[in-house]
Each structure stands twice: as C-alpha cells, then as structure tokens.
Biopython code that builds the backbone (N, CA, C, O; Angstrom):
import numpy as np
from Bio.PDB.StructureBuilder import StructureBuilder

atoms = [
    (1, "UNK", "N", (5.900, 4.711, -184.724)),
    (1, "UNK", "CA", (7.149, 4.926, -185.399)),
    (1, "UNK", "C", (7.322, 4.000, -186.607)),
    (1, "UNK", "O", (8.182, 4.173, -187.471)),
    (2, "UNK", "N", (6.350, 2.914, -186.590)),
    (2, "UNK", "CA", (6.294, 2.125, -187.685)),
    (2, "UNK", "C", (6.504, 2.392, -188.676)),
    (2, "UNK", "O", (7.472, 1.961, -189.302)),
    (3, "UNK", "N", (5.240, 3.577, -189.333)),
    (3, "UNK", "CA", (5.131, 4.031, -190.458)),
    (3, "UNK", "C", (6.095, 5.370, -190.957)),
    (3, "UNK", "O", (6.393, 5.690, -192.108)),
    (4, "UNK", "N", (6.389, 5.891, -189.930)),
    (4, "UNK", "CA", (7.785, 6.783, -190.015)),
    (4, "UNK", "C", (8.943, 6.334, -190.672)),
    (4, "UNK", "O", (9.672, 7.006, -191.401)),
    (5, "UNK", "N", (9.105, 4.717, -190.251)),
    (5, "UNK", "CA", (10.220, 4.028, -190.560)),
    (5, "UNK", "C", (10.064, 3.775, -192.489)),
    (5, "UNK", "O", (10.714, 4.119, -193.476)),
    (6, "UNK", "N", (8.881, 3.029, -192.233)),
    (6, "UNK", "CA", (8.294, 2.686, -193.765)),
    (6, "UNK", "C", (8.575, 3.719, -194.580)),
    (6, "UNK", "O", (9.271, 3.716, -195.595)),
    (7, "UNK", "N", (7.991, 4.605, -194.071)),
    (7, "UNK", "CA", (7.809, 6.450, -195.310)),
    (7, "UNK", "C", (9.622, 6.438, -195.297)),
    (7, "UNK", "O", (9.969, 6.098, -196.428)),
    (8, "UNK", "N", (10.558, 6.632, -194.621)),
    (8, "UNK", "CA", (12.158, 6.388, -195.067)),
    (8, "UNK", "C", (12.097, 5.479, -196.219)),
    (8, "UNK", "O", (11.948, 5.777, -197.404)),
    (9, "UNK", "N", (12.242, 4.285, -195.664)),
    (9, "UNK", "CA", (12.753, 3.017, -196.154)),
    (9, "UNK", "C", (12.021, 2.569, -197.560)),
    (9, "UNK", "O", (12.383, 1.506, -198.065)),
    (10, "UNK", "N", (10.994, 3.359, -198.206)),
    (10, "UNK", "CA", (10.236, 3.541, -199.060)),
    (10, "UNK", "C", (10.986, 4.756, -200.069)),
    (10, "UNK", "O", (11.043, 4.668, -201.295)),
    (11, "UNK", "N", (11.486, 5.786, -199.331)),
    (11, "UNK", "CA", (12.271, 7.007, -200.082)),
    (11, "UNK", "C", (13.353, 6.424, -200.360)),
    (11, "UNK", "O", (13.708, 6.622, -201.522)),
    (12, "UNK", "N", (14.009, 5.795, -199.771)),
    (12, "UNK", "CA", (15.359, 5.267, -199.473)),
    (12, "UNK", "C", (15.873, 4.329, -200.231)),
    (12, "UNK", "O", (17.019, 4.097, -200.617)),
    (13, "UNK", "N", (14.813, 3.802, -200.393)),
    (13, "UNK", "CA", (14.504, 2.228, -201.455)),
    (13, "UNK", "C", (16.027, 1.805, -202.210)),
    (13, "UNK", "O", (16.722, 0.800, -202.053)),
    (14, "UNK", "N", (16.224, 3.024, -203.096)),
    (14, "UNK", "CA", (17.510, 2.461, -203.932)),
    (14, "UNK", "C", (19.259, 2.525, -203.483)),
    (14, "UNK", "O", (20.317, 2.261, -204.055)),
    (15, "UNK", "N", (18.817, 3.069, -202.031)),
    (15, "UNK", "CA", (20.423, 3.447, -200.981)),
    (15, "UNK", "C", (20.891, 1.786, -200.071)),
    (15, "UNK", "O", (20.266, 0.756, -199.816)),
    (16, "UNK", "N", (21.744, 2.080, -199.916)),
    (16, "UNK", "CA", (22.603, 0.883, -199.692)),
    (16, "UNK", "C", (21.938, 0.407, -197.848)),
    (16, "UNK", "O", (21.720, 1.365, -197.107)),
    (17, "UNK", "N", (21.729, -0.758, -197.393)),
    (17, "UNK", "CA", (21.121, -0.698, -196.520)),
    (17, "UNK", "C", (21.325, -0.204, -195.193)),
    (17, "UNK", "O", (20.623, -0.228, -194.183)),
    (18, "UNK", "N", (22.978, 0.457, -195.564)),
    (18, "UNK", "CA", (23.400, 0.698, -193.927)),
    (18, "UNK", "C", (22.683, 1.996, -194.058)),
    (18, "UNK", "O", (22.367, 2.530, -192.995)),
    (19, "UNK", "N", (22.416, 2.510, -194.997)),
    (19, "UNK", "CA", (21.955, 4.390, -195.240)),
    (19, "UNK", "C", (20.979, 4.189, -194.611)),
    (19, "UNK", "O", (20.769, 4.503, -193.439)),
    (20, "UNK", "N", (19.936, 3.356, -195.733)),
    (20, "UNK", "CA", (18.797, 3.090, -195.005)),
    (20, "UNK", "C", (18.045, 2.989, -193.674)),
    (20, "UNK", "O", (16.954, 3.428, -193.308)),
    (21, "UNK", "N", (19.225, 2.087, -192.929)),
    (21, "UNK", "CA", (18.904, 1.291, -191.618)),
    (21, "UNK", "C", (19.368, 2.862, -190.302)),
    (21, "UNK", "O", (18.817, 3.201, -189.254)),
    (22, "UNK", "N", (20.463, 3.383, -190.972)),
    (22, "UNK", "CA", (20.806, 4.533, -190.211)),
    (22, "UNK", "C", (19.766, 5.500, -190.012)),
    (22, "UNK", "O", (19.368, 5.887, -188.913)),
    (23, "UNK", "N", (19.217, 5.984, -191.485)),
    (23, "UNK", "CA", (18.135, 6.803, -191.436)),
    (23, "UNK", "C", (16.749, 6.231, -190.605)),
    (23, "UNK", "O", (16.133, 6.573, -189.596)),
    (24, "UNK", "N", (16.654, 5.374, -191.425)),
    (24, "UNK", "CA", (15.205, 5.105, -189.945)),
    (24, "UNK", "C", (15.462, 5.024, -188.642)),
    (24, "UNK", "O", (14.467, 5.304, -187.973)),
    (25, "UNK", "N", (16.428, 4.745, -188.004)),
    (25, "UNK", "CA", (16.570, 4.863, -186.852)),
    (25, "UNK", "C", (16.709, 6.574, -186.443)),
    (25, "UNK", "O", (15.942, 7.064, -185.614)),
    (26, "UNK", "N", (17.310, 7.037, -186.831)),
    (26, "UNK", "CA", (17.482, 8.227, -186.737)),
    (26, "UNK", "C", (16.251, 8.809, -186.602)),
    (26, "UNK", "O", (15.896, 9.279, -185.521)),
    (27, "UNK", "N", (15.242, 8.842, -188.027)),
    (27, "UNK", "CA", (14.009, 8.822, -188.357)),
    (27, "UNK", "C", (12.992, 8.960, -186.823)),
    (27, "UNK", "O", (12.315, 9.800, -186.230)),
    (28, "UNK", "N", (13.395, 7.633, -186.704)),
    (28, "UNK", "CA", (12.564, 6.998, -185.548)),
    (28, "UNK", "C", (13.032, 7.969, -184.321)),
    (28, "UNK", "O", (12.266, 8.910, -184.113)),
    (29, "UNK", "N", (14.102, 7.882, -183.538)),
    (29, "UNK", "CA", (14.323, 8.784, -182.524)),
    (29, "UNK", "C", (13.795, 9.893, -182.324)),
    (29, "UNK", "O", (13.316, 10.148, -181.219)),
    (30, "UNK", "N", (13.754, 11.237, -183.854)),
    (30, "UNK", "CA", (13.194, 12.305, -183.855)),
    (30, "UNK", "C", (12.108, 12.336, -183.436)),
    (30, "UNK", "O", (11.577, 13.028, -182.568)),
    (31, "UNK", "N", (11.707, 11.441, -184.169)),
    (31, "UNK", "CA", (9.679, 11.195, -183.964)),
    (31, "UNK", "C", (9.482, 10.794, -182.979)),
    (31, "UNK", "O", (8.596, 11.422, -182.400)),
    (32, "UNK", "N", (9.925, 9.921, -182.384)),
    (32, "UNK", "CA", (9.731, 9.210, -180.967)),
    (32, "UNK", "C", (10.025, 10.739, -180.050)),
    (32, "UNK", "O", (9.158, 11.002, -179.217)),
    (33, "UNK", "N", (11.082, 11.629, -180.166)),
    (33, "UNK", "CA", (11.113, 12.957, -179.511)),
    (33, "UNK", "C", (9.816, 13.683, -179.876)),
    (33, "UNK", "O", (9.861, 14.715, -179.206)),
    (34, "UNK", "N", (8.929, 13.685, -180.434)),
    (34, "UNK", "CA", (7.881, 14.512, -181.086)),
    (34, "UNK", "C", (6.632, 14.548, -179.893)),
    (34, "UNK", "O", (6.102, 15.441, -179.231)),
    (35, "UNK", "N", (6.484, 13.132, -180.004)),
    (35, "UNK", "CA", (5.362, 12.663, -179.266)),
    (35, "UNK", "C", (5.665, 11.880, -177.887)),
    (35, "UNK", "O", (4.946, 11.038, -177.348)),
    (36, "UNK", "N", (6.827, 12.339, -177.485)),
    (36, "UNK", "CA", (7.446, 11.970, -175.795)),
    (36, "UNK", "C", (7.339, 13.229, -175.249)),
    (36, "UNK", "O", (6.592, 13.622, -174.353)),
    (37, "UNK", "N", (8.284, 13.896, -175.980)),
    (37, "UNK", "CA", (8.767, 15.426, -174.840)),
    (37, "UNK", "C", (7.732, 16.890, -175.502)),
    (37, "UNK", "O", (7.135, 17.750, -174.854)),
    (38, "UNK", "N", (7.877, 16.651, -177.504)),
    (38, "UNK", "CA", (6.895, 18.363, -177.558)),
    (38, "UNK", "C", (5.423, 17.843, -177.129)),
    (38, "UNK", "O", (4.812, 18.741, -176.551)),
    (39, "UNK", "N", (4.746, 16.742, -177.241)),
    (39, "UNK", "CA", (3.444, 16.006, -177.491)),
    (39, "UNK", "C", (2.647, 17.025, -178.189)),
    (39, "UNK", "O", (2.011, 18.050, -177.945)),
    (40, "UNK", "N", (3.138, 15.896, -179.646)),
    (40, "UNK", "CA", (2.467, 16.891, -181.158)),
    (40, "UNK", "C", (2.826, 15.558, -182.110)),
    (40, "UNK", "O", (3.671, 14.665, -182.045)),
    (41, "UNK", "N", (1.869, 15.858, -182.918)),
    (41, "UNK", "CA", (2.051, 14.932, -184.018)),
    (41, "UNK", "C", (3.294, 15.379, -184.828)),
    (41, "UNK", "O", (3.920, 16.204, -184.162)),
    (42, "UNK", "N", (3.714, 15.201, -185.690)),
    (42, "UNK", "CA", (4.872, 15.275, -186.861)),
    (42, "UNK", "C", (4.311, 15.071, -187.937)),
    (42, "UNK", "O", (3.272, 14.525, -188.306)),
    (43, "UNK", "N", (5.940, 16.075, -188.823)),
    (43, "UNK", "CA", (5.568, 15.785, -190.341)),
    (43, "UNK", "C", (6.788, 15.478, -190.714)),
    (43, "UNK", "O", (7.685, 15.743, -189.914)),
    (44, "UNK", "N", (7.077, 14.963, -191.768)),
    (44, "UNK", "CA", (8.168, 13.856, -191.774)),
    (44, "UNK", "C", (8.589, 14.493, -193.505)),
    (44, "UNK", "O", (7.742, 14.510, -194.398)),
    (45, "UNK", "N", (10.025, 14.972, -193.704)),
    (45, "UNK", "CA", (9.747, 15.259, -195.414)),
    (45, "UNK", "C", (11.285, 14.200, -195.464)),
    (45, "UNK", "O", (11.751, 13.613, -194.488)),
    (46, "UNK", "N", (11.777, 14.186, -196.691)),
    (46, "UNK", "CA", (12.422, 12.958, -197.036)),
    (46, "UNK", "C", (13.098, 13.710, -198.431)),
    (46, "UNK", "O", (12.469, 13.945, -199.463)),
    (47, "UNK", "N", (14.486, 14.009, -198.194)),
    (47, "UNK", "CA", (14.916, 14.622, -199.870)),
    (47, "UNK", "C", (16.578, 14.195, -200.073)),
    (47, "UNK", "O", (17.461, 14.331, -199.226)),
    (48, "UNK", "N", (16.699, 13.719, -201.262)),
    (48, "UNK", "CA", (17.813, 13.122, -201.338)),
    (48, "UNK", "C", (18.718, 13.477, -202.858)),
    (48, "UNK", "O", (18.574, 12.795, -203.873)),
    (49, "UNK", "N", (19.560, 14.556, -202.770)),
    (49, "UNK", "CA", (19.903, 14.735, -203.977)),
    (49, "UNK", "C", (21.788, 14.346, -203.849)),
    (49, "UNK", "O", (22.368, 13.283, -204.069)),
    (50, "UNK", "N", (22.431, 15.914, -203.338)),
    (50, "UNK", "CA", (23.868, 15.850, -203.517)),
    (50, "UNK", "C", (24.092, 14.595, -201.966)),
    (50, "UNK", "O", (24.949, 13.747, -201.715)),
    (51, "UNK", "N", (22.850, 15.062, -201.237)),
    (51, "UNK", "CA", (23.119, 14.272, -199.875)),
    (51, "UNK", "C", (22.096, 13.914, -199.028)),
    (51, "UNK", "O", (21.390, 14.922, -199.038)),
    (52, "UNK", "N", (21.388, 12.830, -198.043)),
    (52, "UNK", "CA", (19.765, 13.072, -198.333)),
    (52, "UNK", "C", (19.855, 14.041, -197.083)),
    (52, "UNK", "O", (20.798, 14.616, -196.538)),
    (53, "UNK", "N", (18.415, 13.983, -196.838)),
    (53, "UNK", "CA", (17.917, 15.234, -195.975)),
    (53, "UNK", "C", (17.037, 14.972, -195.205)),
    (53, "UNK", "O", (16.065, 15.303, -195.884)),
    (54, "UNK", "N", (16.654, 14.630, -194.307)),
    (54, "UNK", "CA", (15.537, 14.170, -193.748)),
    (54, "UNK", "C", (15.031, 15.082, -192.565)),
    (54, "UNK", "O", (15.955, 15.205, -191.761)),
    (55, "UNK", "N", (13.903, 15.767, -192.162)),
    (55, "UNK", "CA", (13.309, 17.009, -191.547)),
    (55, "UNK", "C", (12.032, 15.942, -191.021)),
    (55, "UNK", "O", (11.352, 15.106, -191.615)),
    (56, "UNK", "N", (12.096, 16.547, -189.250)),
    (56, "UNK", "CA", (11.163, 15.954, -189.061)),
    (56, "UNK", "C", (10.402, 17.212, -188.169)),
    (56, "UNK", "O", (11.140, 17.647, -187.284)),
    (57, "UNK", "N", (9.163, 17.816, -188.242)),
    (57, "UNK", "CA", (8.666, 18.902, -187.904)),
    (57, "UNK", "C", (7.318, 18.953, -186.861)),
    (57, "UNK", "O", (6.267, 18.463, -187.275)),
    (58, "UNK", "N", (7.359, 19.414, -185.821)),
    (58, "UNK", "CA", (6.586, 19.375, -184.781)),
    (58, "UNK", "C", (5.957, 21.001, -184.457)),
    (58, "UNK", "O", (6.343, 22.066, -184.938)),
    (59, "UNK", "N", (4.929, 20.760, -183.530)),
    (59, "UNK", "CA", (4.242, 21.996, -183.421)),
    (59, "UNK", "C", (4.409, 22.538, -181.870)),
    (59, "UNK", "O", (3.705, 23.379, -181.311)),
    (60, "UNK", "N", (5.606, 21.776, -181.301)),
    (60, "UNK", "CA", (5.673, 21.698, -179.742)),
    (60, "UNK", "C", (6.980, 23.414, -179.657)),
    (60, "UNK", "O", (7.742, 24.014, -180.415)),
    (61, "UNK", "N", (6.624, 23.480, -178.609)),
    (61, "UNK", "CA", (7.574, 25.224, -177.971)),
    (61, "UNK", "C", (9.435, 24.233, -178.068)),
    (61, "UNK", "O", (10.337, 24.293, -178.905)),
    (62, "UNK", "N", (9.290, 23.486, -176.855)),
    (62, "UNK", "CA", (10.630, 23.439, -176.591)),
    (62, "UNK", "C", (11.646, 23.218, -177.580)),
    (62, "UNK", "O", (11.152, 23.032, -178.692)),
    (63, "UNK", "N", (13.154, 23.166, -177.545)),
    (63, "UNK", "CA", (14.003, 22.715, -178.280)),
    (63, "UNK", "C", (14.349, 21.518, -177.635)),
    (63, "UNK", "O", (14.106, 21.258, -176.457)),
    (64, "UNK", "N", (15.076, 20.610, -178.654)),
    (64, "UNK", "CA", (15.527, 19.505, -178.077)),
    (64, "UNK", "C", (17.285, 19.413, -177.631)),
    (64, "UNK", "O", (18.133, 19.997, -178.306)),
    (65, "UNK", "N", (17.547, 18.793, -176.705)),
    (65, "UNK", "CA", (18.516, 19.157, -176.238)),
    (65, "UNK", "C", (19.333, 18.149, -175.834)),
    (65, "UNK", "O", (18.871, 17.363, -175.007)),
    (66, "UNK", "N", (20.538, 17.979, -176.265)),
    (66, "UNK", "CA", (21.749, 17.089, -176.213)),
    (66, "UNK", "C", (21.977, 16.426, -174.649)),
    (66, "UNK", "O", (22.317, 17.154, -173.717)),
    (67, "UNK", "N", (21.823, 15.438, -174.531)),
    (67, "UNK", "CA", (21.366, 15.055, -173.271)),
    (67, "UNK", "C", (23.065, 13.977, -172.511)),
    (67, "UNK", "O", (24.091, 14.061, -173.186)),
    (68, "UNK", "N", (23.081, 13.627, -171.979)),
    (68, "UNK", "CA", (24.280, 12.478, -171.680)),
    (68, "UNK", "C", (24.162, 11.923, -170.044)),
    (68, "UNK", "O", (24.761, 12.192, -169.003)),
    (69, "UNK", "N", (22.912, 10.888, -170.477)),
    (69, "UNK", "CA", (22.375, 9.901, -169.551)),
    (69, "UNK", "C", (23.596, 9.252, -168.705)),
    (69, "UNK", "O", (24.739, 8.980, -169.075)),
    (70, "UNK", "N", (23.129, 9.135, -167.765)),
    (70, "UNK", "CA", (23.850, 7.842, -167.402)),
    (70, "UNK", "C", (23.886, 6.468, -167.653)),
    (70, "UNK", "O", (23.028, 6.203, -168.495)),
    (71, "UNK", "N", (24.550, 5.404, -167.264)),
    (71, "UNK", "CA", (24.191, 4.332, -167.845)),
    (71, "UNK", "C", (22.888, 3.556, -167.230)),
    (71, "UNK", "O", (22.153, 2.757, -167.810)),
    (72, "UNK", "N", (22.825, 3.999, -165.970)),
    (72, "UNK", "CA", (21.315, 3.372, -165.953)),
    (72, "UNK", "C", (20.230, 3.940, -166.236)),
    (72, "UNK", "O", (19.108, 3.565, -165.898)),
    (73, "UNK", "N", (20.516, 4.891, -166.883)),
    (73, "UNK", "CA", (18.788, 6.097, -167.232)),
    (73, "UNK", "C", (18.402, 5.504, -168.420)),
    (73, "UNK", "O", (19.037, 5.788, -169.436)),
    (74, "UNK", "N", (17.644, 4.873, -168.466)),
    (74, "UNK", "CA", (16.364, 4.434, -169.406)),
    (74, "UNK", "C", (16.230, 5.458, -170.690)),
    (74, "UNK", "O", (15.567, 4.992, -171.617)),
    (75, "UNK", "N", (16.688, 6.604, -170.859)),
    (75, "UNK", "CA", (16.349, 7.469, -172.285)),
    (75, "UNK", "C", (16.940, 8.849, -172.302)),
    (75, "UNK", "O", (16.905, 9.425, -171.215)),
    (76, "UNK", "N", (17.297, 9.283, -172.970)),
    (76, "UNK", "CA", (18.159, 10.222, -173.094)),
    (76, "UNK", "C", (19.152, 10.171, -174.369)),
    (76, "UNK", "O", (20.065, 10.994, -174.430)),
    (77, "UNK", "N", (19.006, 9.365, -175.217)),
    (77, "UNK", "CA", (20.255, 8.834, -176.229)),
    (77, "UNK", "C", (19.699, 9.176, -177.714)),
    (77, "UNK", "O", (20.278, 8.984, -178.783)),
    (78, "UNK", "N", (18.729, 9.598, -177.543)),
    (78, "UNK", "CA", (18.340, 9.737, -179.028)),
    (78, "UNK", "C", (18.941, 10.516, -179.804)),
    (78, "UNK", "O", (19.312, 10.143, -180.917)),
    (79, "UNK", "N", (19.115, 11.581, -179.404)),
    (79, "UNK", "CA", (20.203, 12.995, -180.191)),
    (79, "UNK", "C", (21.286, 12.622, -180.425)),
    (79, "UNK", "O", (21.664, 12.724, -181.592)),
    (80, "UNK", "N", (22.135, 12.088, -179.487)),
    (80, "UNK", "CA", (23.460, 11.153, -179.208)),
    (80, "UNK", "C", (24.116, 10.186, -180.789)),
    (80, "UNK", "O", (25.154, 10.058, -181.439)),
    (81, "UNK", "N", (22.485, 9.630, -180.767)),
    (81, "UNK", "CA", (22.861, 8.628, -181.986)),
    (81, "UNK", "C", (22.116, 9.631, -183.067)),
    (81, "UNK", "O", (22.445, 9.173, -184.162)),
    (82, "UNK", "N", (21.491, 10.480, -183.226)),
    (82, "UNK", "CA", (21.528, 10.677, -184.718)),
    (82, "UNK", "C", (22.851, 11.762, -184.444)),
    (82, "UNK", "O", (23.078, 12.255, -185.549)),
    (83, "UNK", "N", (23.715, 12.276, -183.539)),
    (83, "UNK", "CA", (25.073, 13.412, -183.674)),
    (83, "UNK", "C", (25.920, 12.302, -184.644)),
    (83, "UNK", "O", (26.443, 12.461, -185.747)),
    (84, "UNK", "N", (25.820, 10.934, -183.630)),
    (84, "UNK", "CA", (26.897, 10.168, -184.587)),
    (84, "UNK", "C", (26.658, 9.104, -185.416)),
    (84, "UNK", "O", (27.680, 8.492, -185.727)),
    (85, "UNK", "N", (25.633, 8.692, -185.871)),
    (85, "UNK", "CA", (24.798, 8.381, -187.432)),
    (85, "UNK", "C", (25.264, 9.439, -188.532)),
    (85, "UNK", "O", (25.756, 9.232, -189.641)),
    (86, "UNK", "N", (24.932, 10.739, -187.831)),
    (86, "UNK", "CA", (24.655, 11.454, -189.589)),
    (86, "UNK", "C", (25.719, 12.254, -189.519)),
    (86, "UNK", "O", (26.636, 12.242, -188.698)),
    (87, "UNK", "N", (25.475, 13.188, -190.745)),
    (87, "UNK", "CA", (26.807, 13.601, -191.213)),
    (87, "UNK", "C", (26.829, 15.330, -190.527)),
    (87, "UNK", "O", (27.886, 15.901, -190.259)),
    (88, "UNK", "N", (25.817, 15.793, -190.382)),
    (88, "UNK", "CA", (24.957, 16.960, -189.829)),
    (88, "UNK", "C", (23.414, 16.882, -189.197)),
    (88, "UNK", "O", (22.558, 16.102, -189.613)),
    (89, "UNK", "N", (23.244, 17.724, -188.244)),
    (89, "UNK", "CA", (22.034, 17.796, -187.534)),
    (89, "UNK", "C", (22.075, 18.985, -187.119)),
    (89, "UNK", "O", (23.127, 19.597, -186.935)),
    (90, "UNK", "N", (20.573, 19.590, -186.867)),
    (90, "UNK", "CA", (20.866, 20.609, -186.256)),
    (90, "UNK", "C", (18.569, 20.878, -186.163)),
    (90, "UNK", "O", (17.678, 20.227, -186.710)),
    (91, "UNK", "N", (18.521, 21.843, -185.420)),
    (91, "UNK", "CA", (17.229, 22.391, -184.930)),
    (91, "UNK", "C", (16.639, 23.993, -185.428)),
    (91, "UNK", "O", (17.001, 25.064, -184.941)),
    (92, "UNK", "N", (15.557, 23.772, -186.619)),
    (92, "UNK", "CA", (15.672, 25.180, -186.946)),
    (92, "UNK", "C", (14.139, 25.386, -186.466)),
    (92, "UNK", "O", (13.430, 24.416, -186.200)),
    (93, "UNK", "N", (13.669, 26.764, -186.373)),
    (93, "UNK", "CA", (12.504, 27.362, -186.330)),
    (93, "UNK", "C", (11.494, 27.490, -187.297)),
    (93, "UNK", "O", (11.770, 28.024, -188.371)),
    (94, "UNK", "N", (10.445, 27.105, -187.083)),
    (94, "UNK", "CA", (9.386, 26.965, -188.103)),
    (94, "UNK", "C", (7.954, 27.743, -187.615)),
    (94, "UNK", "O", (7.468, 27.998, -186.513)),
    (95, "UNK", "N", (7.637, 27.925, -188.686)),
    (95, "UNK", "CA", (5.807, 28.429, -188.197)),
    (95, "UNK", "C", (5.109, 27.873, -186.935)),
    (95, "UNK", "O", (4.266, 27.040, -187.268)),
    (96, "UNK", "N", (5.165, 28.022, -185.823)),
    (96, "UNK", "CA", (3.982, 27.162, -185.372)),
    (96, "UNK", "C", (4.948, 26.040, -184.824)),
    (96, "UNK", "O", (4.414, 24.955, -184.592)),
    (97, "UNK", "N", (6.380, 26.171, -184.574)),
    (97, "UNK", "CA", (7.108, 25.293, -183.355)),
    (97, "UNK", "C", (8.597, 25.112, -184.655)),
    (97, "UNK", "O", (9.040, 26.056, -185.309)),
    (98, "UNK", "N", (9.111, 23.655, -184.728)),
    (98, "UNK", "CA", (10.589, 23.446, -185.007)),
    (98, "UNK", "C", (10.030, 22.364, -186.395)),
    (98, "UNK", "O", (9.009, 21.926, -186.925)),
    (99, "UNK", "N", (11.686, 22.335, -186.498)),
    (99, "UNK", "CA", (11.782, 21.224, -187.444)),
    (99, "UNK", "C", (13.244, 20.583, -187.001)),
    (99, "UNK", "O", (13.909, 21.288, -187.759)),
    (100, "UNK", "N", (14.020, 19.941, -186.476)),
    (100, "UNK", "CA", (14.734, 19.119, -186.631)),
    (100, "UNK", "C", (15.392, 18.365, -187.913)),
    (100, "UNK", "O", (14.625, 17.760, -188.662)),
    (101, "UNK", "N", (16.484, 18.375, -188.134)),
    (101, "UNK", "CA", (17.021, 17.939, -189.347)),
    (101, "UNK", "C", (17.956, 17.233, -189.260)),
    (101, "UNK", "O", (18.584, 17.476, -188.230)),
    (102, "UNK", "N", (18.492, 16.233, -190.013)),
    (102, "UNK", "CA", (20.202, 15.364, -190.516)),
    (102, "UNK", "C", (19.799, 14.960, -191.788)),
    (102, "UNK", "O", (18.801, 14.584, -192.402)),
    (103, "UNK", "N", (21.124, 15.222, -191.944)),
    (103, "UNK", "CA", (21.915, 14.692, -193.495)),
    (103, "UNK", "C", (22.860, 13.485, -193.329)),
    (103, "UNK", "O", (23.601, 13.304, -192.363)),
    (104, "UNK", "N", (22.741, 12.746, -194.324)),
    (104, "UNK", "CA", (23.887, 11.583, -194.321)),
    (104, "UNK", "C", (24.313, 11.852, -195.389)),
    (104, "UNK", "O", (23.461, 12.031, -196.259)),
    (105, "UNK", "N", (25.572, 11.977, -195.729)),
    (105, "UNK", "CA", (26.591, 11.877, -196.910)),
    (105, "UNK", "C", (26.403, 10.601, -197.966)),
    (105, "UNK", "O", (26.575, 9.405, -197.729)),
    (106, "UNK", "N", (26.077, 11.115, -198.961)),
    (106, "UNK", "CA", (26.121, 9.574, -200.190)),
    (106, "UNK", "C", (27.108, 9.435, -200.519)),
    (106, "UNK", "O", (27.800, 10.422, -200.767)),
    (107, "UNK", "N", (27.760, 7.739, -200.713)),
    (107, "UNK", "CA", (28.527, 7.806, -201.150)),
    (107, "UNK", "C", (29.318, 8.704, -202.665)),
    (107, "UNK", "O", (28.597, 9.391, -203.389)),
    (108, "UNK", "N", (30.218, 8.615, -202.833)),
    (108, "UNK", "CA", (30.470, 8.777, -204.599)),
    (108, "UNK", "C", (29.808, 8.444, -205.502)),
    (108, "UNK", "O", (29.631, 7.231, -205.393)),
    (109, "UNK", "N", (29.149, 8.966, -206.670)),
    (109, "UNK", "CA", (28.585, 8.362, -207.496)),
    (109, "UNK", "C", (26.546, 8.013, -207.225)),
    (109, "UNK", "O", (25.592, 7.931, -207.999)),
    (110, "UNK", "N", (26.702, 7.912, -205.848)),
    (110, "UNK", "CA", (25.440, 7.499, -205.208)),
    (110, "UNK", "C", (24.059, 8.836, -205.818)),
    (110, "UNK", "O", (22.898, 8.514, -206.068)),
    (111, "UNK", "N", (24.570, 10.165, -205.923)),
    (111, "UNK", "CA", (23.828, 10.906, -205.829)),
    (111, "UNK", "C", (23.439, 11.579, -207.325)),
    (111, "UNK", "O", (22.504, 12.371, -207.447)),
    (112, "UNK", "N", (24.303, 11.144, -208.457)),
    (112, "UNK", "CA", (24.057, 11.105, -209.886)),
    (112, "UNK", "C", (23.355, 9.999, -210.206)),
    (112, "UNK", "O", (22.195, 10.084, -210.611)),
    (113, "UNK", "N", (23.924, 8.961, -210.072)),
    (113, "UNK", "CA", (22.637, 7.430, -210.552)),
    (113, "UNK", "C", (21.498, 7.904, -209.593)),
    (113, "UNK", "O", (20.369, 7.646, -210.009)),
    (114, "UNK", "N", (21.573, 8.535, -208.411)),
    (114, "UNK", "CA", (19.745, 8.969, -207.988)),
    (114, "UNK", "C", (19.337, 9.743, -208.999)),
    (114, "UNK", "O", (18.344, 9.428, -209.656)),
    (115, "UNK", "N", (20.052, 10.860, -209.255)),
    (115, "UNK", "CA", (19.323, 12.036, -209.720)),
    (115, "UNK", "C", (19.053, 11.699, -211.285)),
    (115, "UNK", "O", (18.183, 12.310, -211.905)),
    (116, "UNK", "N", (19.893, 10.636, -211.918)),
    (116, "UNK", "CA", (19.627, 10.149, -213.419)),
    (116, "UNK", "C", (18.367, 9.208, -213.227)),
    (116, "UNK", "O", (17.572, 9.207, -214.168)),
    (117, "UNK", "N", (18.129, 8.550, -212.328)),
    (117, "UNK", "CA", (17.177, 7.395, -212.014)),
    (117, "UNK", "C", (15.588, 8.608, -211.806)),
    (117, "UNK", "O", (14.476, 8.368, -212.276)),
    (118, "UNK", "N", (15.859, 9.483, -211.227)),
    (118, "UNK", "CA", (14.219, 10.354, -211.171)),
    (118, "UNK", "C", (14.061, 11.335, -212.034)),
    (118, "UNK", "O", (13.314, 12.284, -211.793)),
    (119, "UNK", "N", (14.792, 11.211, -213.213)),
    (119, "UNK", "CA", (14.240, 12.214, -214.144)),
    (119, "UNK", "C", (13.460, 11.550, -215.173)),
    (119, "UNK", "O", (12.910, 12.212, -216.054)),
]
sb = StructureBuilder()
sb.init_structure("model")
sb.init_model(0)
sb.init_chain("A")
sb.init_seg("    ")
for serial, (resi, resn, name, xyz) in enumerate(atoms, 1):
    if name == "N":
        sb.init_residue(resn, " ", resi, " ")
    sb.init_atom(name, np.array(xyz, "f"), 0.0, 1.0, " ", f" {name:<3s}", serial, name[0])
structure = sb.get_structure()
C-alpha cells in the first residue's frame, strides 16, 4: 500500500494536506480491499480537475460491501471511512471485474489555480 499511497501523494502534491492525507488513506483502504477480499492486483488512476477523482480497479467478481463491524472485529471499516472522508463513492462495472471510486470536493478556487498550474 506503500506505493499506492506515494502514486496519491505525488498527484496530490499541490492540495492542502488534509486532502492529501484523506486521499491516501482512502487510497489505501480500496487497495488493501483489492488484495484481501477480490485477490487481484489493482490499477490505481488519479484525476483532479472541478473535484479530484480517484478509481481504484480490480479484476476480482465480488462487489464490495458496506460492512458495520463490531467493536471488537478486527476489519470491516474500510468503506465506512472512505463513505465519510469523501464527498462521493460508489462501485461501477468494468471489463474484466470493478472499479471503485471517491471524489473529494476542492476547496474554492483550489480547482482553477490546478487547472492554470497544468496547462
């Protein structure tokens, strides 16, 4: 999940650090779901314009599913925290298994100084 985190926090570079720190974790959970429950590698895309976007895509059958552990169950929380990290999430269908997605809202202003900064 290391380098999952890095490949964010590398896209992310010029966002304020709570964005940042939200997204990799988030980041991290998906992926950590990739290779726990579908067991499949991932592909990780990273897009940030009116709001960012982050898709993390597996080759596994199941869907992932909103879980609500108890307090002594060891795992189950990952969905939990990216529902209330991001601004949207949701699970779409892809070639060859899913993709998983959230958006975080930029602030004001945040998403013109990006889009003036990469042209």
């Amino acid at each position: 999940m290391t380098a999952a985190r890095r490949f964010v926090r590398d896209a992310l570079g010029d966002r304020s650090t709570e964005i940042v720190e939200a997204a990799e974790l988030m980041t991290s959970e998906l992926a950590s779901n990739c290779i726990r429950h579908a067991h499949t590698e991932f592909e990780l895309s990273v897009r940030s314009r009116k709001e960012i976007r982050i898709e993390v895509r597996d080759t596994g059958d199941g869907r992932p599913e909103l879980r609500s552990p108890r307090p002594e169950e060891p795992s189950g929380r990952g969905l939990r925290i990216v529902e209330a990290l991001s601004s949207s999430w949701g699970v779409a269908p892809s070639s060859g298994g899913k993709v998983v997605w959230f958006t975080i809202a930029q602030p004001r202003g945040a998403a013109a100084a990006a889009a003036s900064r990469s042209r």
